[in-house]
Each structure stands twice: as C-alpha cells, then as structure tokens.
KOLNURO-213826 format. One record per residue (C-alpha): x, y, z; residue number from 1; residue in one letter. Coordinates in steps of 0.02 Angstrom, whole numbers. Example, Ala and Ser with C-alpha at 12.3 -4.5 7.8 and 13.67 -1.06 7.14 Angstrom:
2
> u/v/w/k/r
> 615/-225/390/1/A
> 684/-53/357/2/S
% end
This chain:
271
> u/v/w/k/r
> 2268/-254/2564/1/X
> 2448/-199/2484/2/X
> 2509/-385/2510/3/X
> 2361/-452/2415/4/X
> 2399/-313/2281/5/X
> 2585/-345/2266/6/X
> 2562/-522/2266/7/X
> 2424/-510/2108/8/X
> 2555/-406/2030/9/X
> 2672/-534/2035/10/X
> 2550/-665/1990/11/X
> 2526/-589/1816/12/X
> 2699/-561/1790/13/X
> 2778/-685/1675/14/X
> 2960/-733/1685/15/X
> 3087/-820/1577/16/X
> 3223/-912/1649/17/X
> 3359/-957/1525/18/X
> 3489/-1059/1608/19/X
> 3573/-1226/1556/20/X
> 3646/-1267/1734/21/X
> 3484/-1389/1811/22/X
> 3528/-1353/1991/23/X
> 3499/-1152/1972/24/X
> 3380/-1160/1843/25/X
> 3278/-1271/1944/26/X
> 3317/-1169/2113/27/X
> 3248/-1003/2015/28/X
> 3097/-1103/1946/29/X
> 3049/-1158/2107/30/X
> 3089/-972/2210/31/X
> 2988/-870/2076/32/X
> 2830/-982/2069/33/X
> 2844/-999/2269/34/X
> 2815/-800/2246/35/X
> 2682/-792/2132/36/X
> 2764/-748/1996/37/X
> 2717/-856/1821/38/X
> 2873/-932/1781/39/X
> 2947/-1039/1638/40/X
> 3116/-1108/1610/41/X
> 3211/-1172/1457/42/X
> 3379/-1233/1453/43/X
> 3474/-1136/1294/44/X
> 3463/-970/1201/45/X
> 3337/-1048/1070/46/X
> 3227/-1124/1166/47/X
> 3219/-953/1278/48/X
> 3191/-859/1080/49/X
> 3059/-963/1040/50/X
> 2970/-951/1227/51/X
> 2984/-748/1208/52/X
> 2912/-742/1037/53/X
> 2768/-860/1088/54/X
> 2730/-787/1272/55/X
> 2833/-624/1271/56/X
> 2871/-615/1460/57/X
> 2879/-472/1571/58/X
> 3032/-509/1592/59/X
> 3214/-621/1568/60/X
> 3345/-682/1686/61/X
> 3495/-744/1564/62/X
> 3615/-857/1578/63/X
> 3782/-816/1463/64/X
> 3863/-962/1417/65/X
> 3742/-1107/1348/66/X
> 3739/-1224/1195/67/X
> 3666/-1184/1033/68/X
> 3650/-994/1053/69/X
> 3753/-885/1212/70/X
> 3679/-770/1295/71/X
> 3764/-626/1195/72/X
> 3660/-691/1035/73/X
> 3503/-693/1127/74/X
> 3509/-522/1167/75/X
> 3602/-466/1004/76/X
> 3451/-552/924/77/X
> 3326/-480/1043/78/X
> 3383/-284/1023/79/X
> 3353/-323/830/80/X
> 3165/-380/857/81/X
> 3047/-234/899/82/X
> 2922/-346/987/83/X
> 3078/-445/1099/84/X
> 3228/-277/1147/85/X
> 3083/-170/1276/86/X
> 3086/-315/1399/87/X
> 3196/-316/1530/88/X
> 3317/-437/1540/89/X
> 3435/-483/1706/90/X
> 3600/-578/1664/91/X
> 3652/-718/1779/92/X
> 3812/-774/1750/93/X
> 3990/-862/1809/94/X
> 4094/-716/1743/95/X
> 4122/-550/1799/96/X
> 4254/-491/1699/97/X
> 4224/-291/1665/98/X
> 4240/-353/1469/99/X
> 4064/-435/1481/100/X
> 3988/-335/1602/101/X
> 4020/-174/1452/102/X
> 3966/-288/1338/103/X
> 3799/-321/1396/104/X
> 3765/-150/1459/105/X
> 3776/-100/1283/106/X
> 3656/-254/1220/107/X
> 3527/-166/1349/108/X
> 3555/-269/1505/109/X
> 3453/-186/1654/110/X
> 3551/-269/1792/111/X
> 3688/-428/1818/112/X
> 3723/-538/1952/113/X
> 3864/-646/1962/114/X
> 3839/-843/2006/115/X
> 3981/-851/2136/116/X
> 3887/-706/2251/117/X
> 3716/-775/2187/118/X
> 3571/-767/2320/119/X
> 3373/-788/2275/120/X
> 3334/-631/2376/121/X
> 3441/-522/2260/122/X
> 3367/-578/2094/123/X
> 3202/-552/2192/124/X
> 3234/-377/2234/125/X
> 3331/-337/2070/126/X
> 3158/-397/1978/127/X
> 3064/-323/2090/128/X
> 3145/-135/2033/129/X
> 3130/-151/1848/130/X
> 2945/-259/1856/131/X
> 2892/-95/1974/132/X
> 2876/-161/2107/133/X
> 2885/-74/2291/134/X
> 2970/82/2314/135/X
> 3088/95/2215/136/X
> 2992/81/2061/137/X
> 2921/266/2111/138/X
> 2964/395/1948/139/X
> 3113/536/2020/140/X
> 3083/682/2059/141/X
> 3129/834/1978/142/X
> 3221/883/2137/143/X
> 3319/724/2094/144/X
> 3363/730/1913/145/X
> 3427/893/1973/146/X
> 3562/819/2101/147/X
> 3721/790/2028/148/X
> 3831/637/2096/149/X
> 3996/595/2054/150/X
> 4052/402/2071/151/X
> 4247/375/2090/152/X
> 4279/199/2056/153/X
> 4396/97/1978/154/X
> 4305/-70/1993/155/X
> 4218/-57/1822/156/X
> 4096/-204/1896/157/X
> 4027/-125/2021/158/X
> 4030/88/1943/159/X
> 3914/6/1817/160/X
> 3777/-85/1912/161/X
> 3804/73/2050/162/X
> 3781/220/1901/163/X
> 3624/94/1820/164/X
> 3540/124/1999/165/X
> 3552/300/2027/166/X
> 3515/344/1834/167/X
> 3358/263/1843/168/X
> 3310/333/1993/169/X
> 3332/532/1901/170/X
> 3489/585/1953/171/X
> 3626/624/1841/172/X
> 3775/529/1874/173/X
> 3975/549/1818/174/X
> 4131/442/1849/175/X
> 4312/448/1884/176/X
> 4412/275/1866/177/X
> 4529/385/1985/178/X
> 4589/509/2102/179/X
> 4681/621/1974/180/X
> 4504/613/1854/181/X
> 4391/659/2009/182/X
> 4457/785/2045/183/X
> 4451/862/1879/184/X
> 4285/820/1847/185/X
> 4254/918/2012/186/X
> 4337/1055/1968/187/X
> 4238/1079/1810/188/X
> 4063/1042/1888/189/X
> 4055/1021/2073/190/X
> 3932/879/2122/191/X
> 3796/863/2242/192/X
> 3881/707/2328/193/X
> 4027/601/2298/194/X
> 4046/404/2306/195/X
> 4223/375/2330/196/X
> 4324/232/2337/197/X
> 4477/224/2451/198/X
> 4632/85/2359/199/X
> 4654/163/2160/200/X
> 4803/191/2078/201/X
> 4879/349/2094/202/X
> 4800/465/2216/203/X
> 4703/369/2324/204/X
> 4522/384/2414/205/X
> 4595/484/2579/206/X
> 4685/624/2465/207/X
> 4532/653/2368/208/X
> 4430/679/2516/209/X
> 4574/797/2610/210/X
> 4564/909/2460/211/X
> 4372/908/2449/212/X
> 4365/974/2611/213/X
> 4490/1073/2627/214/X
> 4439/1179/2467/215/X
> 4287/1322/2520/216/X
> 4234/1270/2359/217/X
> 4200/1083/2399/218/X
> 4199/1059/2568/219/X
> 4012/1065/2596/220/X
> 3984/937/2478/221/X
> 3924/755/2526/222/X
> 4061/605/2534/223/X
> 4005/411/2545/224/X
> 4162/309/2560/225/X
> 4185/139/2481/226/X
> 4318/7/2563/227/X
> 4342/-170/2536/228/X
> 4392/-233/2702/229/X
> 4312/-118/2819/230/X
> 4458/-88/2952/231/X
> 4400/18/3100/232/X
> 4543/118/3057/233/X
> 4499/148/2899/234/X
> 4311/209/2955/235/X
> 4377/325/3085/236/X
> 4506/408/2982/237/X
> 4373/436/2856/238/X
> 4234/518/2979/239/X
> 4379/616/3054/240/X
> 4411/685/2884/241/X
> 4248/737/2832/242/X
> 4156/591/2752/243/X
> 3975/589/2783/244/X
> 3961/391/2786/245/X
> 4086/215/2741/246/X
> 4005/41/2642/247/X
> 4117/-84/2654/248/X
> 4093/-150/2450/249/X
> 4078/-343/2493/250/X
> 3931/-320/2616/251/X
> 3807/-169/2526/252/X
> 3675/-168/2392/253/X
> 3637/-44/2247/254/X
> 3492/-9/2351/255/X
> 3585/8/2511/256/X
> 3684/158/2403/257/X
> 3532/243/2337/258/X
> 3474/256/2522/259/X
> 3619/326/2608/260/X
> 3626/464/2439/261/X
> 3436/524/2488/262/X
> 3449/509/2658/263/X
> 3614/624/2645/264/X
> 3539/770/2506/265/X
> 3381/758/2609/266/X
> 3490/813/2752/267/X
> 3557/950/2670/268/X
> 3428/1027/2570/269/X
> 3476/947/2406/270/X
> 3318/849/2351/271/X
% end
C-alpha cells in the first residue's frame, strides 16, 4: 500500500529538466518517467522559462552553462518572479568550483551535483528529499533544532551541500574552514557533535580532536571524522583518540552524514 502511495506521489509530480547536453538530458528524461514522475525536458534557459511559466513544475534540475540564457539567469530571473523562486531547483553541472557553488546557494539552489560524480540514483534521492518524499522529508524535531553541530571543513564544496542537509533537517549548524577557527568557535559555544575533517592548513583534524578530548569541557562531546583516502591508519588513530565514527569523503552521502549525527545524539541523550 506505501509503494502504490509513493509511486502516485511521484506520478503527480512534475519535473523540468533543463539541460543542453542530449546524452544526459535524454538519460534523466528517460530515469524520471521510468519512475513515475511527469517529466519534461528543454534544451536552454528560455525554453525551461517559458515551460515553468506555462506548467510551473514541482520542481527543476538545471544545467549551468547553455546557449541563449545560463543557468545563473534562469534562476536570477526566477528569484525575481513570485510565481517561479518557491520551486525547488537542483543544479547539475560540469563545474564545481566553490565560486559557483556560493553563487547558486545564494540564487536559492536546494542542492548540486556535479556531472563528473553524476549517478541517476543521487538525483533520485536528492529529489526525493526536497519533493517529500520518504523519510527524510519528516519536519525536525524540537529535540533537533535544539542540537548544536559544528562542521570543520575546508572543502567549501562539500561544508555547503553537508550544512544544506542538516539545516533542513532542524538542527543548527556552524563552520570552521580550520583547526585554529574550530576551536574558537568551541570555545565560545560548545556543540552537540563535531564533523571534522583531518588534512587543513594549519592545525590539522588529529590536533583538534586531542584537544577536544582532552579538555573536561569537551571531551564528552560527539566527533565524526572526515578523510579522503581512508588509510587504516588513519581510522585507528582516530578511534584510539576519541572519535565516535570516520567517512571517508569520496565514498558517503549527505544522507549517510545525517544518519551517523542521529544515530550518535540518540546514543547519548541529545535528541
């Protein structure tokens, strides 16, 4: 009975796929009507304006660079129409230069994915959260909006789509570009749980955590570590120092993050 409800959920959900590359725009076409979902696809920015203001979708996946208008006029042009900036729009796109990803952000973007690490089950799931669908699309808690977490990143890339998925899920979120900015932000408001990364410049991931738990202050709080390679070495010198759980950055998902952070506060009385 759920699958039947889900699937008529996504059955009246109309998307707009804006994307002048054929291959992926015809890939995307195919995956979201396979699901249910009522898709359409045009090939540049005003074709994709004049398909929202006729059939205003539910929502738009969003190519960047195309002919005759970019992706940064459509949604420039979309935040100034009342009736176009409340949908939610997911940008698909070659670049992932921290320049474009702030950029967006600011024009309202609800989520990006980069073409390189492109799959069809990640812009499923990623439409899935902001069309509310499955379990994630469940409003937070007050116990939630109450937990503090601290991310400590200097990837702006991935601190943006990471702080996007625990905001909307209630809790209030801070970040530190590095070790010497955690751990002043800590010392003026300690947090619930800290994502930290281990390679930034200056003091690095390890430091951070040997003075969070060697301070009385700090040392019960909760420590996620981030790595890019994933060496056992790395893992074991991390649990032996305190941290509560390692992701290795080139294998998790937002959603993979927002489960560990529950699972962890749950643990310890948090939410």
């Amino acid at each position: 009975m759920e699958t039947k409800k889900k699937q008529a959920e996504k059955t009246r959900a109309k998307i707009l796929i804006i994307e002048d590359e054929v291959i992926l725009g015809e890939l995307l076409l195919e995956k979201l009507t396979a699901e249910g979902y009522d898709a359409v696809w045009k090939v540049d920015g005003e074709e994709g304006i004049a398909a929202m203001r006729e059939a205003r979708p539910d929502m738009v996946l969003l190519d960047i660079v195309m002919p005759k208008k970019d992706g940064y006029e459509v949604l420039e042009e979309m935040q100034a129409d009342s009736g176009l900036k409340s949908i939610p729009v997911i940008v698909i796109s070659n670049s992932g230069q921290p320049v474009e990803i702030e950029k967006i952000l600011e024009l309202g973007v609800k989520d990006y994915i980069v073409k390189a690490q492109f799959s069809p089950a990640e812009v499923l799931e990623k439409m899935a959260k902001w069309l509310g669908a499955g379990e994630s699309s469940e409003p937070p808690s007050e116990d939630a909006q109450r937990a503090k977490i601290l991310i400590v990143e200097d990837d702006p890339f991935l601190s943006s789509i990471t702080v996007s998925h625990l905001e909307e899920h209630g809790f209030f979120v801070s970040v530190a570009t590095d070790g010497e900015q955690a751990l002043s932000l800590i010392e003026k408001q300690i947090p619930d749980l800290v994502l930290l990364d281990i390679v930034m410049p200056g003091i690095n991931g390890f430091e951070v955590l040997r003075r969070i738990k060697e301070d009385d202050r700090t040392k019960q709080v909760s420590v996620i570590m981030f790595s890019n390679l994933g060496q056992e070495h790395e893992i074991e010198d991390a649990k032996k120092m305190g941290a509560d759980a390692f992701l290795v950055k080139a294998k998790f998902t937002p959603r993979e993050v927002l489960e560990k952070v529950e699972h962890l506060l749950k643990e310890k009385g948090v939410i």
